[in-house]
C-alpha beads as a LAMMPS data file, in Angstrom:
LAMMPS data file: protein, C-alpha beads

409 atoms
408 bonds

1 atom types
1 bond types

-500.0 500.0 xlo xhi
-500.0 500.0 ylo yhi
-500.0 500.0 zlo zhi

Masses

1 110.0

Atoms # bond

1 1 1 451.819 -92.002 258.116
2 1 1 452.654 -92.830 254.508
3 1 1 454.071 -90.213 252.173
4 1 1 451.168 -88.112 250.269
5 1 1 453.410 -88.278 247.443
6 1 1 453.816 -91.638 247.567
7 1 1 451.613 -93.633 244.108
8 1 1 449.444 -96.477 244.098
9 1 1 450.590 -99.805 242.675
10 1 1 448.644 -98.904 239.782
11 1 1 450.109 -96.927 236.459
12 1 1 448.084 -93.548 237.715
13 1 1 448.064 -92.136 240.931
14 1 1 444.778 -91.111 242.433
15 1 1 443.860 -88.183 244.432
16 1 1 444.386 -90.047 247.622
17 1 1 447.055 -92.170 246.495
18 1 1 449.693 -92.547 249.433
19 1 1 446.875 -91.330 252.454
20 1 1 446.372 -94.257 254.765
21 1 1 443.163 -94.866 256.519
22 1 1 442.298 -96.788 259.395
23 1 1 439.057 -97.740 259.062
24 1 1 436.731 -98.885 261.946
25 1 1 433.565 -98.235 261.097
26 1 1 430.203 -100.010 261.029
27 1 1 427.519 -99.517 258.787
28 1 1 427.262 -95.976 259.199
29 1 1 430.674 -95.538 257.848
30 1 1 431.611 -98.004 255.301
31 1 1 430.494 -96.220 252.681
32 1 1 432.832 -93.588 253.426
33 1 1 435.775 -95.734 253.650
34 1 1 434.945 -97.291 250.393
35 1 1 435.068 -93.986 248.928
36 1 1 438.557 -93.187 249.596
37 1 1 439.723 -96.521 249.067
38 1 1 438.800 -96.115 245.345
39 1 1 440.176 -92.957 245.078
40 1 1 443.377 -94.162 246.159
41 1 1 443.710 -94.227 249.575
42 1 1 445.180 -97.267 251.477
43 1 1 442.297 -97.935 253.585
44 1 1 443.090 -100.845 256.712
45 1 1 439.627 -102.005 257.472
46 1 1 440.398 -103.343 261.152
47 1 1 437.730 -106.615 261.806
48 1 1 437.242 -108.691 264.461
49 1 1 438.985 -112.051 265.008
50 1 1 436.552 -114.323 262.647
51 1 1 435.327 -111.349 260.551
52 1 1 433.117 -108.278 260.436
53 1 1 429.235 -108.978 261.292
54 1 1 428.670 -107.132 258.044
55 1 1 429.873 -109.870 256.266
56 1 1 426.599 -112.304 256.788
57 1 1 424.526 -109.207 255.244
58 1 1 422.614 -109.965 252.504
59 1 1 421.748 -110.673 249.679
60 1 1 424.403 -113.469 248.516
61 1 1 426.244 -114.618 245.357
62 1 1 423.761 -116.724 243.866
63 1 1 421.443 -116.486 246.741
64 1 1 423.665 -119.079 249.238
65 1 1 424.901 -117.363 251.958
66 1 1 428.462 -118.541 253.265
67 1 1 432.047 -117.222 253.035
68 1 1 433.093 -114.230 250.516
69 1 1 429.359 -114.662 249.610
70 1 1 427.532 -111.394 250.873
71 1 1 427.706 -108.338 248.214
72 1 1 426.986 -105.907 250.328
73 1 1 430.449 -106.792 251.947
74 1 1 431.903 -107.320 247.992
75 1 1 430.554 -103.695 247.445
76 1 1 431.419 -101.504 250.331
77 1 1 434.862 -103.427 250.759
78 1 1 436.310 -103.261 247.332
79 1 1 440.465 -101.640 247.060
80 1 1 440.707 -102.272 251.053
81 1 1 442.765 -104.430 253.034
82 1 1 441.737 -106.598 256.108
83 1 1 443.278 -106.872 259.289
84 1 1 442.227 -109.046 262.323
85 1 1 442.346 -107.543 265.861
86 1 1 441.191 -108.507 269.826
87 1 1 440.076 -104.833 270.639
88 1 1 439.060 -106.790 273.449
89 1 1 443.095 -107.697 274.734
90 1 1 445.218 -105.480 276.097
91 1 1 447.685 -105.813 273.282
92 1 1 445.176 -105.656 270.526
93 1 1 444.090 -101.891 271.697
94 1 1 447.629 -101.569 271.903
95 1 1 448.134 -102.386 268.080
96 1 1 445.152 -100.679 267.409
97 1 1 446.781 -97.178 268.473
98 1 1 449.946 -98.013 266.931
99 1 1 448.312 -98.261 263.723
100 1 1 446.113 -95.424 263.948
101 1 1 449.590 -93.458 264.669
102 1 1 450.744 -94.617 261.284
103 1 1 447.688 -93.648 259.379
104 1 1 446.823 -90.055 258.134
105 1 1 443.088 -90.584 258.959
106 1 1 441.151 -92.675 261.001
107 1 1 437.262 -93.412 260.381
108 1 1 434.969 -94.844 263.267
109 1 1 431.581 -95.068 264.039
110 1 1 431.166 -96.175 267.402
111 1 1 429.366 -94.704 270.375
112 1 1 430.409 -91.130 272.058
113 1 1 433.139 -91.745 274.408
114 1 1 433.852 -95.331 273.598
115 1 1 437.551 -94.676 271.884
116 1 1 438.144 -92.582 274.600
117 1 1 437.521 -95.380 277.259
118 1 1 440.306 -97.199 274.767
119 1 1 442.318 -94.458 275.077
120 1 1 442.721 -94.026 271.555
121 1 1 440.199 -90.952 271.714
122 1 1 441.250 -87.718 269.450
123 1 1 442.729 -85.739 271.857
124 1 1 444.981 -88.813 272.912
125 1 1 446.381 -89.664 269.825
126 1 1 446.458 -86.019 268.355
127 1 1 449.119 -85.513 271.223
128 1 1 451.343 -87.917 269.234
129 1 1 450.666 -87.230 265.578
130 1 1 449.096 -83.951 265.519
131 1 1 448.590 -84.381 261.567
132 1 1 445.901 -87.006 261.899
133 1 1 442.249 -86.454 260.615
134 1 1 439.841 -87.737 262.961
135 1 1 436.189 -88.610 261.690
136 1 1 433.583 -89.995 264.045
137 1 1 430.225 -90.903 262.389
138 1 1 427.327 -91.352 265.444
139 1 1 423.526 -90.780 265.245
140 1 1 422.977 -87.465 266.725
141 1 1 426.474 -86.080 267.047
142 1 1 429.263 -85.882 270.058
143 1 1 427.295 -83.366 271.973
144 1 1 423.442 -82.099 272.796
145 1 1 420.776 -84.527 274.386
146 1 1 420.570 -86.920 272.036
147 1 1 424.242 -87.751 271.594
148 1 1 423.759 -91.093 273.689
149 1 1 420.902 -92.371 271.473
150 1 1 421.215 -95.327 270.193
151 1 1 420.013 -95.463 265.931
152 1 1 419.949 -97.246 262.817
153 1 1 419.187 -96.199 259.615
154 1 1 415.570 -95.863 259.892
155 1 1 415.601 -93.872 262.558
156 1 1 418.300 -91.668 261.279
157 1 1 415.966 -90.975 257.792
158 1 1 413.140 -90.132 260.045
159 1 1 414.540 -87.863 262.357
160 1 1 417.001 -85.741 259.613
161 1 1 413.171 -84.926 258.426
162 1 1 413.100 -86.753 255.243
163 1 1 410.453 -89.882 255.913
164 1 1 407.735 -87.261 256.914
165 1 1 408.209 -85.861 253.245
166 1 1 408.272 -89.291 251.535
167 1 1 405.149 -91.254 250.916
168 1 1 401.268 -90.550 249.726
169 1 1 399.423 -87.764 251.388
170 1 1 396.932 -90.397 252.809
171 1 1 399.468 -92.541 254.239
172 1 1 401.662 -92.845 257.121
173 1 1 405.653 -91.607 256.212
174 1 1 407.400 -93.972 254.016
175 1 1 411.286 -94.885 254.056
176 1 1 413.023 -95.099 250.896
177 1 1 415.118 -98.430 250.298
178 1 1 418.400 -98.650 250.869
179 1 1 420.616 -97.424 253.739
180 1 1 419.598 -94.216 252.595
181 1 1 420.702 -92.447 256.009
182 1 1 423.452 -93.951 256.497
183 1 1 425.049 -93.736 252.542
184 1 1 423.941 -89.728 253.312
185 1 1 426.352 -89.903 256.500
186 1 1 429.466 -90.889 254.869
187 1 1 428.665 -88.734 251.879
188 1 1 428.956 -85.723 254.495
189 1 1 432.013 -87.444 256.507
190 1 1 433.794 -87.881 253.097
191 1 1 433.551 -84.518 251.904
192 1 1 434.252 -82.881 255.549
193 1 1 437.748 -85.675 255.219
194 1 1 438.244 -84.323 252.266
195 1 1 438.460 -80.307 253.114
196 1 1 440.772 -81.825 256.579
197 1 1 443.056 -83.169 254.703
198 1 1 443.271 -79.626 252.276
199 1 1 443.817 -77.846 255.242
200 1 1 446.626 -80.307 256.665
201 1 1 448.286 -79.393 253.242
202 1 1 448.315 -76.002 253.713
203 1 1 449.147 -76.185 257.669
204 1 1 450.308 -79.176 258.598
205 1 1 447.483 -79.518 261.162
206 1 1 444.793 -82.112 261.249
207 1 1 441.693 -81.805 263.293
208 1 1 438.941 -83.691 264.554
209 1 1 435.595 -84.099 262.419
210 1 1 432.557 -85.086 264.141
211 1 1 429.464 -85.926 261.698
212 1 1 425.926 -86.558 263.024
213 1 1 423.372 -88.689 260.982
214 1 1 420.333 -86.489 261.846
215 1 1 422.234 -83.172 260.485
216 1 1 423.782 -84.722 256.825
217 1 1 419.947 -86.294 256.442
218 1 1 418.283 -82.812 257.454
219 1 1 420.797 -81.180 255.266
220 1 1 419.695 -82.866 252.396
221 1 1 415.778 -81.719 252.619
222 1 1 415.688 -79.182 250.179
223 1 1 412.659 -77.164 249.901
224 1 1 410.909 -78.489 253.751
225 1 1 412.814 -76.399 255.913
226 1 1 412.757 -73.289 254.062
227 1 1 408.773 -72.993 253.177
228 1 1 408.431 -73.876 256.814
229 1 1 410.925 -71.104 258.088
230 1 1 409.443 -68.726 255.400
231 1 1 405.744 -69.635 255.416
232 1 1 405.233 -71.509 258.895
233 1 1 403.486 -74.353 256.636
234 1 1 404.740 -78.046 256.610
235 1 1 405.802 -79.747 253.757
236 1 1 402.920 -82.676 252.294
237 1 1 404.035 -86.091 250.962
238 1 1 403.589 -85.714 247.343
239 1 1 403.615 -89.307 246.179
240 1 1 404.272 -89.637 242.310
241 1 1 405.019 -85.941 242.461
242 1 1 408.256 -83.593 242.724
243 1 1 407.586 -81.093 245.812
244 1 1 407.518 -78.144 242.553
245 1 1 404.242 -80.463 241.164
246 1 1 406.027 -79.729 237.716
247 1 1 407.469 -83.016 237.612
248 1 1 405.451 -86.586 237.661
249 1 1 406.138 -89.928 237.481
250 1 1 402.841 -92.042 235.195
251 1 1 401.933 -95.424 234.939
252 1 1 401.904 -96.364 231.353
253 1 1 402.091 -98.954 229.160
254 1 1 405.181 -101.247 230.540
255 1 1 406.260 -99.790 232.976
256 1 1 406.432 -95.370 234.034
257 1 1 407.868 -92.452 232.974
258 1 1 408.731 -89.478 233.977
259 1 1 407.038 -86.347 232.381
260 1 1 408.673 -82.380 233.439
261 1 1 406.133 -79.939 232.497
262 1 1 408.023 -76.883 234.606
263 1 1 408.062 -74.669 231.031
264 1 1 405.508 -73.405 229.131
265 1 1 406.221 -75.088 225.981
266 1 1 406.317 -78.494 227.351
267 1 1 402.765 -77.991 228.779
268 1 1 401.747 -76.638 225.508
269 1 1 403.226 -80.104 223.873
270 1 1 401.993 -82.470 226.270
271 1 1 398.298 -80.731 225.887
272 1 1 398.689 -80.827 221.794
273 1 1 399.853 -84.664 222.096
274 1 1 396.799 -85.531 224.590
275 1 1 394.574 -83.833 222.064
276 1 1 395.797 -85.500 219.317
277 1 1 395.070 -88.633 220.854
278 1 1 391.556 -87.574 221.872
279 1 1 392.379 -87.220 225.741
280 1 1 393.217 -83.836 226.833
281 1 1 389.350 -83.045 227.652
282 1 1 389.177 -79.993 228.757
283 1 1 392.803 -79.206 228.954
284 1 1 392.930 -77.148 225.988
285 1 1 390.435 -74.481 227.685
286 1 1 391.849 -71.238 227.833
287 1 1 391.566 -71.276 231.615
288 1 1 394.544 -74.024 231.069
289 1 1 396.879 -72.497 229.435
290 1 1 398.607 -70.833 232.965
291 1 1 400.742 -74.072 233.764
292 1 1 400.502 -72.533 237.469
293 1 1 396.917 -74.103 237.369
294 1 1 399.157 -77.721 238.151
295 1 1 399.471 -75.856 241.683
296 1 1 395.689 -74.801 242.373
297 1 1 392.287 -76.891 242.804
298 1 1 392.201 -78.446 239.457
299 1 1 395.135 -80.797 240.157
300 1 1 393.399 -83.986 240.662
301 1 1 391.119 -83.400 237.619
302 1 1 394.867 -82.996 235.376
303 1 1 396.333 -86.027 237.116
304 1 1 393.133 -87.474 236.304
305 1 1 393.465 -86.584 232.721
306 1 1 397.134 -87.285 231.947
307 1 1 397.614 -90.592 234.080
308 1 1 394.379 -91.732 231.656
309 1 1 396.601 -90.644 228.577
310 1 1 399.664 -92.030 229.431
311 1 1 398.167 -95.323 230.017
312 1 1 398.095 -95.415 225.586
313 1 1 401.483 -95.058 225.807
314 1 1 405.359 -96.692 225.930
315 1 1 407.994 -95.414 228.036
316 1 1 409.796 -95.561 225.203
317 1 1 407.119 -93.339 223.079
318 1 1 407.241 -91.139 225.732
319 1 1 410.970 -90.714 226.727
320 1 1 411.282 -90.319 222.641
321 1 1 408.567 -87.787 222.059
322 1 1 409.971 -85.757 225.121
323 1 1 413.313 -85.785 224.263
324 1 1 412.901 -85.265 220.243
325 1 1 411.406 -81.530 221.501
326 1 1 414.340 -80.742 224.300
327 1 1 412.103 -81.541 227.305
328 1 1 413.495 -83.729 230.128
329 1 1 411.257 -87.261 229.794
330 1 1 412.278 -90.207 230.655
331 1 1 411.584 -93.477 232.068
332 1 1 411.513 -95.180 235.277
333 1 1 414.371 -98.062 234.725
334 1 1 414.306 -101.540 236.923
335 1 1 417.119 -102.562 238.379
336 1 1 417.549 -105.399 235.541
337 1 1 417.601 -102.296 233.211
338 1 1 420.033 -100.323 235.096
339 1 1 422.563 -103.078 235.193
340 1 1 421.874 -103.652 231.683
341 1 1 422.365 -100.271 230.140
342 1 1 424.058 -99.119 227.182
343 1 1 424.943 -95.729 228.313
344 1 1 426.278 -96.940 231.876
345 1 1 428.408 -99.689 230.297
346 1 1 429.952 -97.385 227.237
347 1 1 431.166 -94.892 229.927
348 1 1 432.832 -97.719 231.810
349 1 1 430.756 -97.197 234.821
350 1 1 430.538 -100.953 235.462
351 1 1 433.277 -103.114 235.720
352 1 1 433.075 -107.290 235.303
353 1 1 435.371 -109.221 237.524
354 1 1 436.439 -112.692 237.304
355 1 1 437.474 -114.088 240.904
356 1 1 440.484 -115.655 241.157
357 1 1 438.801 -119.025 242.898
358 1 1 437.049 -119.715 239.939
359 1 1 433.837 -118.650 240.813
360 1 1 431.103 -116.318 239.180
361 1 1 432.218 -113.249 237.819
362 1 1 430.451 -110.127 238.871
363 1 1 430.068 -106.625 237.616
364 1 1 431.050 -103.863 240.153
365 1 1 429.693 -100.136 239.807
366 1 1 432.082 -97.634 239.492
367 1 1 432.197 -93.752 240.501
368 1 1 429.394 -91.344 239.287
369 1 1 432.598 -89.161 238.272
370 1 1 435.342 -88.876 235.586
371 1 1 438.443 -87.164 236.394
372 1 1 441.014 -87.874 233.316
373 1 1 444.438 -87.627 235.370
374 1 1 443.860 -89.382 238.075
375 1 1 440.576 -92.095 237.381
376 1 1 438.765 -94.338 239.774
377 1 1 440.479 -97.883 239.997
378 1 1 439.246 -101.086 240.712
379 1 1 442.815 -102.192 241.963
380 1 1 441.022 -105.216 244.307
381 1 1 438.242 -106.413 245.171
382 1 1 436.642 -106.450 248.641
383 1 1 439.417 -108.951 251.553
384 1 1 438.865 -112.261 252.966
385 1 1 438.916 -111.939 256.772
386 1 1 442.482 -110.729 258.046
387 1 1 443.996 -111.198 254.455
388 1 1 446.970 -108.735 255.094
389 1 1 447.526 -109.445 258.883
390 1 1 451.710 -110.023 258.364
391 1 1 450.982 -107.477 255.172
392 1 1 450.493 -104.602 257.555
393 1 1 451.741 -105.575 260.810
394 1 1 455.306 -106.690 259.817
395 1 1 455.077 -104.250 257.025
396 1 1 453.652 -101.528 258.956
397 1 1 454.271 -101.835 262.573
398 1 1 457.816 -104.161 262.164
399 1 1 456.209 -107.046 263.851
400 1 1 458.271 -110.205 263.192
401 1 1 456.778 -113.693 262.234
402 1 1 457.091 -114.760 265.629
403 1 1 455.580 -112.208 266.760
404 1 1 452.526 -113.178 264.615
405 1 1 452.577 -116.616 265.228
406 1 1 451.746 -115.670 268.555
407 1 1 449.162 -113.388 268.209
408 1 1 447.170 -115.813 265.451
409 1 1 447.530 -118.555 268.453

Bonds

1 1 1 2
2 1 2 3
3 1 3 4
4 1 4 5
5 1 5 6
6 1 6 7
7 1 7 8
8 1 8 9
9 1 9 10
10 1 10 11
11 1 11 12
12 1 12 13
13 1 13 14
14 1 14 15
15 1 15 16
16 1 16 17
17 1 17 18
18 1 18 19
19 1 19 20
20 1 20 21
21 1 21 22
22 1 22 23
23 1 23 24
24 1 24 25
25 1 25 26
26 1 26 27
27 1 27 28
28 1 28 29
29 1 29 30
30 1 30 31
31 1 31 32
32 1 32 33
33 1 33 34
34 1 34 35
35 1 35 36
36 1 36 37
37 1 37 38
38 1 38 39
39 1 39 40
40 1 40 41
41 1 41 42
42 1 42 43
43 1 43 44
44 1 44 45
45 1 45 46
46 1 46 47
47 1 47 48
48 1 48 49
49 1 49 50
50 1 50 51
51 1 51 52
52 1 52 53
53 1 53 54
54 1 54 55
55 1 55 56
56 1 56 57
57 1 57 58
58 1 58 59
59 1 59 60
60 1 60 61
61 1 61 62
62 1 62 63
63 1 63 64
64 1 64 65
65 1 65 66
66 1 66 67
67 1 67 68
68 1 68 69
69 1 69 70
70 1 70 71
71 1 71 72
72 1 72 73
73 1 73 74
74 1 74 75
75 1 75 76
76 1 76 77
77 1 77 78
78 1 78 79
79 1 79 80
80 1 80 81
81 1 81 82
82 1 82 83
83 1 83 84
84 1 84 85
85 1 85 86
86 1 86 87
87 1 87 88
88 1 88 89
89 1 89 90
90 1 90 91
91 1 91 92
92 1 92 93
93 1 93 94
94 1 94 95
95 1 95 96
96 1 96 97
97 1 97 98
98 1 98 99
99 1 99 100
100 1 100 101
101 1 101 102
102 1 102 103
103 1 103 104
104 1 104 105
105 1 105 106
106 1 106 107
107 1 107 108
108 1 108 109
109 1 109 110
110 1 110 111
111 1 111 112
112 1 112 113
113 1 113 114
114 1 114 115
115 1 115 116
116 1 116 117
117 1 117 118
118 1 118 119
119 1 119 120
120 1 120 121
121 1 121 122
122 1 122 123
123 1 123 124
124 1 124 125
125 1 125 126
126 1 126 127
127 1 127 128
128 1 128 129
129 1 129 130
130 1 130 131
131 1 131 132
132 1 132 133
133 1 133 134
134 1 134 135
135 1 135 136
136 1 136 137
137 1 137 138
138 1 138 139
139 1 139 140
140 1 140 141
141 1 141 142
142 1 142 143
143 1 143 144
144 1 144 145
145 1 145 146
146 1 146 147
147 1 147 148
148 1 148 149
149 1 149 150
150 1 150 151
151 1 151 152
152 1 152 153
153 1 153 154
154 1 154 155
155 1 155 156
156 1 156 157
157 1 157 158
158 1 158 159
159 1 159 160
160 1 160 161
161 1 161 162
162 1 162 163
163 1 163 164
164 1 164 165
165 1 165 166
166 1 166 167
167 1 167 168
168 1 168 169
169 1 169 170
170 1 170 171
171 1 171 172
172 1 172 173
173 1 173 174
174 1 174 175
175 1 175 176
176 1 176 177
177 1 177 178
178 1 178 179
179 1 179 180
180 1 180 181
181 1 181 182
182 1 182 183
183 1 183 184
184 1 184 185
185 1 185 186
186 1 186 187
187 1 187 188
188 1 188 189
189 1 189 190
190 1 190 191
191 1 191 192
192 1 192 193
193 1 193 194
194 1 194 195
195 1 195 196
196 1 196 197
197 1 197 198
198 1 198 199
199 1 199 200
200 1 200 201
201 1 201 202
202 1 202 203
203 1 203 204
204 1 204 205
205 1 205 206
206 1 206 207
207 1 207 208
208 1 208 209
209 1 209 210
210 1 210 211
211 1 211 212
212 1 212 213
213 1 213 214
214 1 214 215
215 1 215 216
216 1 216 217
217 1 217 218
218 1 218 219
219 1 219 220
220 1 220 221
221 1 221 222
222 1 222 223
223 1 223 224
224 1 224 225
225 1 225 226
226 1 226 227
227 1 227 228
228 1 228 229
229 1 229 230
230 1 230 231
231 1 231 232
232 1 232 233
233 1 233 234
234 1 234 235
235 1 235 236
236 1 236 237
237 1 237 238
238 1 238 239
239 1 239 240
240 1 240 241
241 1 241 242
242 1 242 243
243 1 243 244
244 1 244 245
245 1 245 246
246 1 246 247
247 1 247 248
248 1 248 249
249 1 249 250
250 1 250 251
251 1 251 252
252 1 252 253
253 1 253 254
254 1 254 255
255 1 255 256
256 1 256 257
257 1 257 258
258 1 258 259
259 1 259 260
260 1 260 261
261 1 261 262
262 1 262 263
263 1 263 264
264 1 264 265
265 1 265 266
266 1 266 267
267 1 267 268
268 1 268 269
269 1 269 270
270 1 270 271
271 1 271 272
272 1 272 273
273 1 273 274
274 1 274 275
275 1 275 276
276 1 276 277
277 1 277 278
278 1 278 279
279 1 279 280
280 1 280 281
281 1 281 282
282 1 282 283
283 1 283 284
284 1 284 285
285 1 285 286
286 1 286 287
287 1 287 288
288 1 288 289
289 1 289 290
290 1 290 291
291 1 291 292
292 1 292 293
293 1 293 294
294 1 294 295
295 1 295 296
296 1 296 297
297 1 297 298
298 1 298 299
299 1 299 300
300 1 300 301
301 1 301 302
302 1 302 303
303 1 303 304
304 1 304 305
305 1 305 306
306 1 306 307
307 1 307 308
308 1 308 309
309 1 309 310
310 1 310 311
311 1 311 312
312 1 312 313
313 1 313 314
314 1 314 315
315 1 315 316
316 1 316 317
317 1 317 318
318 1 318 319
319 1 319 320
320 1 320 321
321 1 321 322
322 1 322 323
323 1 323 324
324 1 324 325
325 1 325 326
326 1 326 327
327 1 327 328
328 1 328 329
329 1 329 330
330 1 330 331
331 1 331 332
332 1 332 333
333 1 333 334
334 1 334 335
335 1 335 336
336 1 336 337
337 1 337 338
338 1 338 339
339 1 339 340
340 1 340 341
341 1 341 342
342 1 342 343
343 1 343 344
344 1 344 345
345 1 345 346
346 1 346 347
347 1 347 348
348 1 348 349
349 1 349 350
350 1 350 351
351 1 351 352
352 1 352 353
353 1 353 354
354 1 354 355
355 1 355 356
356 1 356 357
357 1 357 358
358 1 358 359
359 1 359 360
360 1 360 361
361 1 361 362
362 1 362 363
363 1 363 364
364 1 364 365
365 1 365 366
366 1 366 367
367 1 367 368
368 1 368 369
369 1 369 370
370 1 370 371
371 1 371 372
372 1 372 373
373 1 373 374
374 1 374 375
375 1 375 376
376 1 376 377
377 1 377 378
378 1 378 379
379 1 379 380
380 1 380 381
381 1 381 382
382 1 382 383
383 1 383 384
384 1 384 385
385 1 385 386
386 1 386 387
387 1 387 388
388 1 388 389
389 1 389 390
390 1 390 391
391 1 391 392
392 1 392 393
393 1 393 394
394 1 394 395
395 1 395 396
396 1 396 397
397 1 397 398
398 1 398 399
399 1 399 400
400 1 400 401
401 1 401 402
402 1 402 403
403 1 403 404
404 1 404 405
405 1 405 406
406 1 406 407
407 1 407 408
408 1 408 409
């Protein structure tokens, strides 16, 4: 276990700046490791001999596939090291546990009882380093029915409770894109590493953490569960509506935007501008003016009304108009626009790289957060297969180059 006091090779420390990790986890978990990577961590991502499946997961640098080529590997990877290991050998589970005993936390995402049948389960290797945080990312959990359930990502977002919520009214439940469930997962896992490693401050004690997929995605549905608990009535997919019906995303003209009417004032405005443009019908009737109407029988004739109106209109126009009178419009960006924006890039929330081989340079997203004495680093980007083998087995576990000559034959 390295030396919490111990700094990066960087000018700054970082919060996690001298915590190793050992990270074997799948796609449920990567996301996790990634985030203490960039906060400072030394995170060992532990691959199989000829590389991590994850690495042929598209899409690609310039749309080949091939080696180094997959960015969701450049992504989720970036500040980690690589090391190549049999778990399948005798010797390679037995380099596997002396590196986990060397590490202050260990990450993994494999099926209930399977580290245990390696003997490198919690319980086993808490006996020898009792500091050591233990996180294990599954499906459903370590315990209860469905803790042998097999899952992906899909499933996950549909059973936490969120796809029922997601979609039209007349259509079936929608997933979002993305690895929505699994992202959610790690989120949890990080934080709950996080508080372990507070605690082993104050005690000197790790513990064992065990996250479950279905619980951080459940965790995360807001409003759902507690009309239901209060009110014994299920949530309805809203479509281009927020749950509240205050907030709505329009079709206009390039594009949408996104208009909050949850005050009275910016009802009032939006009615005045509608008017002014000779669409608001009916909407300045006195029977209007109650924005709680959005909520009762007249909603599809206001849709109606508004989604008619905004079709006249920019995002831009919109956003502007909204914004110039302190109510929170704004527009729908692409993805092109995203990558492209002015804000994003002035805060230094994207990062362009230039690979050492020569090749294209890309432009990495940074953390959503800012903390001034200890920022997030890009300090490398994401390993080739087994690029700090002698690195971290003759650095870490004293294994001498003949040693390693023999386990690379």
């Amino acid at each position: 276990m390295t030396d919490p006091a111990e700094q990066s090779n960087s000018s700054q420390p970082q919060p996690l700046s001298g915590y190793r990790v050992l990270d074997l986890s799948g796609p449920m978990g990567v996301y996790c490791g990634k985030l203490m990577a960039d906060m400072g961590a030394d995170v060992i991502k532990v691959e199989p001999p000829g590389g991590d499946p994850t690495r042929d997961i598209g899409p690609f640098v310039g749309g080949q596939p091939g080696p180094g080529r997959s960015l969701y590997w450049l992504h989720f990877n970036t500040n980690k090291r690589s090391v190549t290991l049999d778990t399948g050998s005798p010797e390679g589970v037995s380099l596997l546990r002396r590196l986990a005993l060397a590490c202050a936390v260990l990450l993994e995402t494999c099926p209930p009882g399977h580290m245990d049948s390696l003997g490198l389960g919690y319980e086993s290797l808490a006996a020898e380093s009792p500091g050591l945080v233990y996180s294990s990312i599954t499906p459903f959990g370590q315990t209860g029915p469905y803790r042998d359930f097999k899952a992906s990502d899909l499933v996950g977002f549909a059973m936490g409770g969120y796809m029922y919520v997601t979609g039209w009214p007349d259509t079936p439940p929608t997933r979002l894109w993305g690895s929505q469930a699994y992202h959610t997962a790690s989120n949890r896992a990080y934080i709950a590493i996080l508080l372990a490693l507070y605690h082993r401050m104050m005690t000197g004690e790790g513990q064992y953490i065990d996250v479950s997929m279905q619980e951080a995605v459940a965790a995360t549905t807001e409003h759902v569960n507690t009309t239901y608990n209060y009110t014994g009535e299920p949530a309805v997919r809203c479509g281009f509506r927020h749950g509240g019906q205050f907030i709505a995303t329009w079709k206009c003209k390039d594009g949408y935007a996104s208009i909050t009417t949850n005050t009275q004032q910016a009802w009032d405005d939006l009615r005045a501008w509608m008017d002014r443009d000779g669409m608001a019908g009916d909407l300045r009737d006195e029977k209007y003016n109650d924005r709680f109407i959005l909520r009762g029988e007249n909603s599809d004739h206001i849709e109606g009304l508004i989604q008619r109106w905004a079709l006249l209109h920019t995002r831009e126009e919109i956003t502007e108009f909204g914004q110039s009178n302190h109510h929170p419009w704004g527009p729908a960006a692409t993805p092109e626009e995203i990558l492209e924006n002015e804000q994003l890039w002035a805060r230094g929330f994207f990062s362009r790289v230039e690979p050492p081989d020569g090749g294209p340079s890309l432009v990495y997203p940074g953390a959503p957060y800012r903390l001034t004495e200890s920022p997030w680093q890009l300090r490398r980007t994401a390993p080739a297969p087994g690029e700090h083998n002698a690195e971290v087995l003759c650095g870490i576990l004293g294994l001498s180059p003949q040693e390693m000559e023999r386990l690379s034959a």
